[in-house]
SEDRENDREN-435446 format. One record per residue (C-alpha): residue in one letter; x, y, z. Coordinates in Angstrom, 3 decimals, always signed. Layout:
<rs>
+------+----------+----------+----------+
! rest !        X !        Y !        Z !
+------+----------+----------+----------+
!    A !        X !        Y !        Z !
...
+------+----------+----------+----------+
</rs>
This chain:
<rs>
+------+----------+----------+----------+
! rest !        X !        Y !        Z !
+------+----------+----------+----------+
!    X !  +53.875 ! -105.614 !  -36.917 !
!    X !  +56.933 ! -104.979 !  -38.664 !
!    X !  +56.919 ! -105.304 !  -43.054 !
!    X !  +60.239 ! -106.504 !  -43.319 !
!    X !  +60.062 ! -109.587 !  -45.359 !
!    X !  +62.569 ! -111.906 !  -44.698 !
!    X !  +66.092 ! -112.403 !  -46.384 !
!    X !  +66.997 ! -114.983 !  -48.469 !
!    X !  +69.904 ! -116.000 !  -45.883 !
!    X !  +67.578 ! -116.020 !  -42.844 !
!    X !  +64.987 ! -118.445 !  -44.915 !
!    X !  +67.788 ! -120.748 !  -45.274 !
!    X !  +68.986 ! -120.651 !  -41.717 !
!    X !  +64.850 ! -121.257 !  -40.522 !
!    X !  +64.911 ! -124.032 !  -43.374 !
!    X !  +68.276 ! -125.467 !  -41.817 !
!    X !  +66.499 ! -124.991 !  -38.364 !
!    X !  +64.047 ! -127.210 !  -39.254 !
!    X !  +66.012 ! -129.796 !  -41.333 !
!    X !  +67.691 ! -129.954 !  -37.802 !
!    X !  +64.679 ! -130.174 !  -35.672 !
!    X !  +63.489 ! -132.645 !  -37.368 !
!    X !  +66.708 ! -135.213 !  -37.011 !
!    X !  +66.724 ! -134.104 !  -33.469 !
!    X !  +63.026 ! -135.213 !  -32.995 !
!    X !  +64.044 ! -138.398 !  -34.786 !
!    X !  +67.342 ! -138.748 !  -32.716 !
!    X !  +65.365 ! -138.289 !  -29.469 !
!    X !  +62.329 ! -140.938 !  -30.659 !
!    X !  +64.872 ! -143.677 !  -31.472 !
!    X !  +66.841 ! -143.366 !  -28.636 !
!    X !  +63.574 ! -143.243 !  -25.891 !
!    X !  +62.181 ! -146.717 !  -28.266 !
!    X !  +65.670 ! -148.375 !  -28.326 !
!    X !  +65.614 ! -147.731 !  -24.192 !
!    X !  +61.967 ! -148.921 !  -23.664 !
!    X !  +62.514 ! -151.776 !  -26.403 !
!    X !  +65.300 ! -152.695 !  -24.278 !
!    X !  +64.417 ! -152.237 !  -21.009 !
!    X !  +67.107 ! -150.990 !  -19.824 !
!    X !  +68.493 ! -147.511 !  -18.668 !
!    X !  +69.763 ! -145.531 !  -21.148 !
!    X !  +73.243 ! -145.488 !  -19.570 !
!    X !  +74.207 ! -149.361 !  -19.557 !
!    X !  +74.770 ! -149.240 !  -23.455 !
!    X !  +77.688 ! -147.699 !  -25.368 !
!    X !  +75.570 ! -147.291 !  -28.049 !
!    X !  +72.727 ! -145.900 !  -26.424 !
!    X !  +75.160 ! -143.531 !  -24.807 !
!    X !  +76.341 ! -141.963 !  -27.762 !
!    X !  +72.919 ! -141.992 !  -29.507 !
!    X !  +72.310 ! -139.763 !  -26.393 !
!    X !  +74.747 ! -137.434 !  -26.809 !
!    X !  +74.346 ! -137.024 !  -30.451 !
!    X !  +70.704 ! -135.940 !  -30.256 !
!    X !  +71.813 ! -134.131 !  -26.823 !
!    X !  +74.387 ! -132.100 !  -29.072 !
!    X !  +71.952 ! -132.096 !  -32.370 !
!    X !  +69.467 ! -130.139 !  -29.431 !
!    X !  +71.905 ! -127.835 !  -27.796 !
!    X !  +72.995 ! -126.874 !  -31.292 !
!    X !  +69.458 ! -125.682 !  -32.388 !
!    X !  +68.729 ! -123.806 !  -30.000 !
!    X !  +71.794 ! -122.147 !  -30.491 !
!    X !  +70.377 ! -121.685 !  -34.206 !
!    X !  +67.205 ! -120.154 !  -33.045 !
!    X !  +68.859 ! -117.741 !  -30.676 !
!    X !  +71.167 ! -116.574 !  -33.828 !
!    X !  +68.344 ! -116.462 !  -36.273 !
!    X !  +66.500 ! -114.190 !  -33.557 !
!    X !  +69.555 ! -111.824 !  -33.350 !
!    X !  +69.812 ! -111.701 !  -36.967 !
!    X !  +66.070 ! -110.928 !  -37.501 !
!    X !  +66.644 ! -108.337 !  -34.777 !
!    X !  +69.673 ! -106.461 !  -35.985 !
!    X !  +68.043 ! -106.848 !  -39.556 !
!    X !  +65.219 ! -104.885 !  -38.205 !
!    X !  +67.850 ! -102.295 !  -36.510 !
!    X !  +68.598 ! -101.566 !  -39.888 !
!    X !  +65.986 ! -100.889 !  -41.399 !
!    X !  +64.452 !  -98.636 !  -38.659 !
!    X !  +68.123 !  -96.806 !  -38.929 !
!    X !  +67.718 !  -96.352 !  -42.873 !
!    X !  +64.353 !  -95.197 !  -42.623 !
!    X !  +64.867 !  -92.283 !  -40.223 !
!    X !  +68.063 !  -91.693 !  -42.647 !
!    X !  +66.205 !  -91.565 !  -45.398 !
!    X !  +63.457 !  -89.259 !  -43.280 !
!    X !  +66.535 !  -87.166 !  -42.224 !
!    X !  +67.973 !  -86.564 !  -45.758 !
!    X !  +65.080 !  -85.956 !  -46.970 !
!    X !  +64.373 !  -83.394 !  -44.613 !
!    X !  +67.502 !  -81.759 !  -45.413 !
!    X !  +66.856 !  -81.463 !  -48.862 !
!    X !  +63.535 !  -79.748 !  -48.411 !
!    X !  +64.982 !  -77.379 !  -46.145 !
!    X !  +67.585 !  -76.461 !  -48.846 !
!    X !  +64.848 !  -76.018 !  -51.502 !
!    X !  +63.052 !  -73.842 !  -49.025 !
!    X !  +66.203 !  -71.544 !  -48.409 !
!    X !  +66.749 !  -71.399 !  -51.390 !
!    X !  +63.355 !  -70.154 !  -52.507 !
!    X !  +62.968 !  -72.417 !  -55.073 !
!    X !  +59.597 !  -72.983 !  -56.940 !
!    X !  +57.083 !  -76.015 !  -56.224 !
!    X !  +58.242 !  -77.133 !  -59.801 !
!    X !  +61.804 !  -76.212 !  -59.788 !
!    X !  +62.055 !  -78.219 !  -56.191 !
!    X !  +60.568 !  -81.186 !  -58.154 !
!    X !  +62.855 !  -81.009 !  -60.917 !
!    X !  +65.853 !  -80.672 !  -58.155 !
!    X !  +64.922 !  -83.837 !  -56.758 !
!    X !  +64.099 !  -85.618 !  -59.519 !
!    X !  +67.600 !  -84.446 !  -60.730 !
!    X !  +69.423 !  -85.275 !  -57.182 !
!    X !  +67.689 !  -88.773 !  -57.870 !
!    X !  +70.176 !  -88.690 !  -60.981 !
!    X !  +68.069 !  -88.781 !  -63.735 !
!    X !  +68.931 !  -87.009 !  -66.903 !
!    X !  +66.793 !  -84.117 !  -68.532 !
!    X !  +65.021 !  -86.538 !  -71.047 !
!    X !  +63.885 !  -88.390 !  -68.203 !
!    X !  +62.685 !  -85.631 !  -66.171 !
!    X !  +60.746 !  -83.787 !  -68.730 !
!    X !  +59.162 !  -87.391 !  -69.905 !
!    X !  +58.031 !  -87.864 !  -65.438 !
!    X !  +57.055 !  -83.900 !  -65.238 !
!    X !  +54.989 !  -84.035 !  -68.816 !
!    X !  +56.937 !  -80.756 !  -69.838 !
!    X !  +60.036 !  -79.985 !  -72.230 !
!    X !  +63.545 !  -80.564 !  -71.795 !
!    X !  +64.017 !  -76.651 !  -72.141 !
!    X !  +61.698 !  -75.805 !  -69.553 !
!    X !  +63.517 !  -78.356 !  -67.228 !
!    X !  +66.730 !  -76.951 !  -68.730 !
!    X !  +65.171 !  -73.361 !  -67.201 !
!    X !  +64.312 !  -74.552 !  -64.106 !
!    X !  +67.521 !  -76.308 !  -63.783 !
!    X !  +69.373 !  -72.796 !  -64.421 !
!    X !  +67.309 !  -71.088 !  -61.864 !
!    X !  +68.024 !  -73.935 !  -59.216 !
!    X !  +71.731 !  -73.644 !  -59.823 !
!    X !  +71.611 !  -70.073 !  -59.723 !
!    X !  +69.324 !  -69.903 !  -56.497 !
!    X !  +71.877 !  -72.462 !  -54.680 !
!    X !  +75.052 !  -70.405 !  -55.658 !
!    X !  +76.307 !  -73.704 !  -57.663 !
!    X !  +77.398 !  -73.919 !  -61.123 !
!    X !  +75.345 !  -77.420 !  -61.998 !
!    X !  +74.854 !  -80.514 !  -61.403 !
!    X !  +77.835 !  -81.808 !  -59.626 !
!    X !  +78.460 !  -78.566 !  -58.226 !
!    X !  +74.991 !  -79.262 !  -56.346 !
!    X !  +75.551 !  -82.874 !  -55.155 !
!    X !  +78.621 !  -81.762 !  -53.555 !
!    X !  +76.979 !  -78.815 !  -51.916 !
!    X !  +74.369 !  -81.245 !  -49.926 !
!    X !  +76.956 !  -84.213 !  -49.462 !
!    X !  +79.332 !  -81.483 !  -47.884 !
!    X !  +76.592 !  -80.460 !  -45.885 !
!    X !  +75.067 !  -84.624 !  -44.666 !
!    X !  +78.894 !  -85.519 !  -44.101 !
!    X !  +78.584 !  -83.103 !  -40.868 !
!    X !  +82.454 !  -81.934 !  -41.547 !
!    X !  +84.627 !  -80.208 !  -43.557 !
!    X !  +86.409 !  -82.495 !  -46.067 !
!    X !  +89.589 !  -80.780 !  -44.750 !
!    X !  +90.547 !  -80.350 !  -40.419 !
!    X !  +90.050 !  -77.071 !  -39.266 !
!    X !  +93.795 !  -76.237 !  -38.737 !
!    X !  +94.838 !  -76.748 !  -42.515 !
!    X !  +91.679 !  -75.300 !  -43.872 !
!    X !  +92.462 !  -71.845 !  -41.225 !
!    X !  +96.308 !  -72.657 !  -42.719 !
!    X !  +94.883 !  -72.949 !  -46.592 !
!    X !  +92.696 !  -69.148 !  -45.919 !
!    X !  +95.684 !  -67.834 !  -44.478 !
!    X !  +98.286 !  -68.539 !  -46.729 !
!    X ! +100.297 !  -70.326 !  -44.043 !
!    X ! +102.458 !  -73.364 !  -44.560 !
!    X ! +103.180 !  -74.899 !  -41.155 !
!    X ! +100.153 !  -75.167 !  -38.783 !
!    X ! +102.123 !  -76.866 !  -36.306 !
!    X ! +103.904 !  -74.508 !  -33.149 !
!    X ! +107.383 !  -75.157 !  -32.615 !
!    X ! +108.636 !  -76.735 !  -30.203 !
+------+----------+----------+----------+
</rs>
């Protein structure tokens, strides 16, 4: 069973739903009295006619409402399966970095607590330690990754989750090179 509780726009659509099922049910009940009250078929009055077709229409149109609301819940549950392994994934990737880069089991807490973007203060105040101790570990996580701080390593593991280089291959060979024109004449 899934623990996705539901959105606030899908409990109005199953609220409309049933708004709607329930002047359908009426729509259908009046027009099957009015034909039996009459006694006669439901197609030798105008009225009766369109009373038909409204609660036809009013029926067609929910279950059109229920198959939405089912694609919605659906897709909604897409999503979250997608931004779980996502988060699973980045996670993942993290680690790995704190692994190559040999960092402690407390300097790879601080790192993430510090990827989370929380400041020194708050760090020290979660860990139970002092800001220069995370200021220390924070020096030898920098140093370990190659970076020179903070930004320094966001940018090193967004480069890295973005899967390419921020600039195409055949300006960043011209940019190393010292070319100007990567294109060939022609």
């Amino acid at each position: 069973m899934s623990d996705l509780k539901p959105t606030r726009n899908s409990l109005a659509l199953a609220g409309l739903i049933l708004v709607q099922a329930l002047c359908t049910t009426f729509f259908i009940a009046d027009a099957v009295a009015d034909t039996i009250d009459e006694g006669r078929g439901i197609f030798s009055d105008p009225g009766q006619i369109v009373e038909g077709l409204a609660a036809l229409s009013l029926l067609l149109a929910l279950a059109i409402e229920i198959r939405v609301l089912m694609v919605l819940l659906r897709r909604q549950k897409d999503l979250e399966r997608t931004r779980t392994v996502a988060q699973g994934a980045l996670h993942e990737v993290i680690q790995a970095y704190f692994v190559d880069w040999g960092l402690t089991p407390s300097e790879a807490d601080v790192a993430g607590l510090t990827l989370k973007g929380l400041s020194i203060a708050e760090v020290a105040e979660i860990r139970g330690s002092a800001e220069g101790t995370v200021k220390a570990h924070l020096n030898a996580i920098y140093r370990k990754a190659g970076v020179q701080g903070r930004n320094g390593l966001m940018s090193l593991l967004i480069e890295d989750l973005m899967g390419a280089p921020l600039v195409p291959e055949p300006a960043a060979e011209a940019l190393r090179t010292g070319g100007g024109n990567s294109r060939s004449a022609g």
